[in-house]
Structures are given as structure tokens and as C-alpha cells.
C-alpha positions in Angstrom: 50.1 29.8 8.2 47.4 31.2 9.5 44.7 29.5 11.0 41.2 30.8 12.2 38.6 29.1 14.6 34.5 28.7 13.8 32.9 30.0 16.3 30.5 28.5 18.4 30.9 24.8 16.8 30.4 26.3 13.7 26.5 27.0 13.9 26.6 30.5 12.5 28.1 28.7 9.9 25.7 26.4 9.8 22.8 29.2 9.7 24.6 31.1 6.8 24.3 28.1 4.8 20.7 27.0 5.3 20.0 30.8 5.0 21.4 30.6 1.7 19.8 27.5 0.6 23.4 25.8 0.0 24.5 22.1 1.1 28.1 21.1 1.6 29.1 20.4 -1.8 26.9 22.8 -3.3 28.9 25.7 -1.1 32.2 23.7 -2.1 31.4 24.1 -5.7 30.8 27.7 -5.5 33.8 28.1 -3.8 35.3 27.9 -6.9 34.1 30.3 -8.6 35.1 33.0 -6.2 38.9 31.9 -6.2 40.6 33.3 -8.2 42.5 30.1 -9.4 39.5 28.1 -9.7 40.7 25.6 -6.8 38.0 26.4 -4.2 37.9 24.0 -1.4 36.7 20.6 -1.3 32.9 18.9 -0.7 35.3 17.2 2.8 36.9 20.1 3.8 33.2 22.0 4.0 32.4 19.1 5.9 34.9 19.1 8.0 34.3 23.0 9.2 30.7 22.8 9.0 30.3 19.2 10.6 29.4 18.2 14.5 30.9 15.8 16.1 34.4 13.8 15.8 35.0 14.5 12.5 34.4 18.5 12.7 37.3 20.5 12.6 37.7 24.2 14.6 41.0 25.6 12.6 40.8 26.5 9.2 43.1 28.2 7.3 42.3 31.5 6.3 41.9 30.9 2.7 39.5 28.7 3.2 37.6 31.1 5.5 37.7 33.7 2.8 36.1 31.7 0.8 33.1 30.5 2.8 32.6 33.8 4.0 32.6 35.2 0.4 29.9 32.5 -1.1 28.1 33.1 1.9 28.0 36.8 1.7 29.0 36.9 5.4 32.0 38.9 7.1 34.9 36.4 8.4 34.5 37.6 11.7 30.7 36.3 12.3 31.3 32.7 11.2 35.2 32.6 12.5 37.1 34.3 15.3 40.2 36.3 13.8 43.3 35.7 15.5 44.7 38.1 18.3 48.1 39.9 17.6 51.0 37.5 18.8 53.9 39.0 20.2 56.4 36.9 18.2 55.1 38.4 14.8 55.7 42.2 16.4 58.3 43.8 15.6 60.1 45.5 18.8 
């Protein structure tokens, strides 16, 4: 699967979210309205990607980066660096 990395410790992250007035659950929550199977992500996993520290995470999966990005009204690429082309997944 794949997985994305926040981008500088995940502080544009953090900025999109205090720019948007929205905590770690209350971005969680809101998560699930914008997915289409009403899952979202959990309050620990928002945590977890927007945390400092030992418990902050760099990979995500790239659902879960969707999703922030969409709540916070923000392209993927300026809260997570996309993955480069790897040569095993081209075709030669």
C-alpha cells in the first residue's frame, strides 16, 4: 500500500489545522463525513500524524492523507510529500 510522508514533522499540518480552527478529534470527526463509507480515521491516528515527538508518526497511508487534506481544504502535496515513481511498479 501506499504510504506518504508529512512533511517537515508535520507542522504545515499543524498550521492547516489551527488555521482551520480544528483539534485532533474535531478533524477526526470530520473525517467522516468526507468518506464516503463514513469510516474516517480515528481521534489516535490524527494524533499520531499530527503529533511531535516519540509517538508521531511520518507514513501515512494515502487514504488517510486524502482525508486530512480534504477537511483541511489543502492539496496532499503541501502537508505530505507524494511518493516518487519506483522502478519495480514500471512496466518495461
Amino acid at each position: 500500500m501506499t504510504k506518504l510522508i508529512r512533511k517537515s514533522a508535520g507542522e504545515p499540518l499543524r498550521e492547516a489545522m489551527r488555521q482551520a480552527g480544528l483539534s485532533g478529534p474535531a478533524l477526526a470527526d470530520r473525517t467522516r463525513v468526507v468518506d464516503a463509507t463514513g469510516r474516517g480515521i480515528s481521534s489516535a491516528t490524527v494524533g499520531k500524524v499530527a503529533g511531535r515527538g516519540a509517538s508521531a508518526g511520518d507514513r501515512v497511508r494515502l487514504r488517510t492523507a486524502w482525508l486530512i487534506a480534504e477537511v483541511l481544504d489543502q492539496p496532499m502535496h503541501r502537508l505530505f510529500v507524494m511518493p516518487a515513481v519506483s522502478t519495480d511498479t514500471v512496466e518495461r
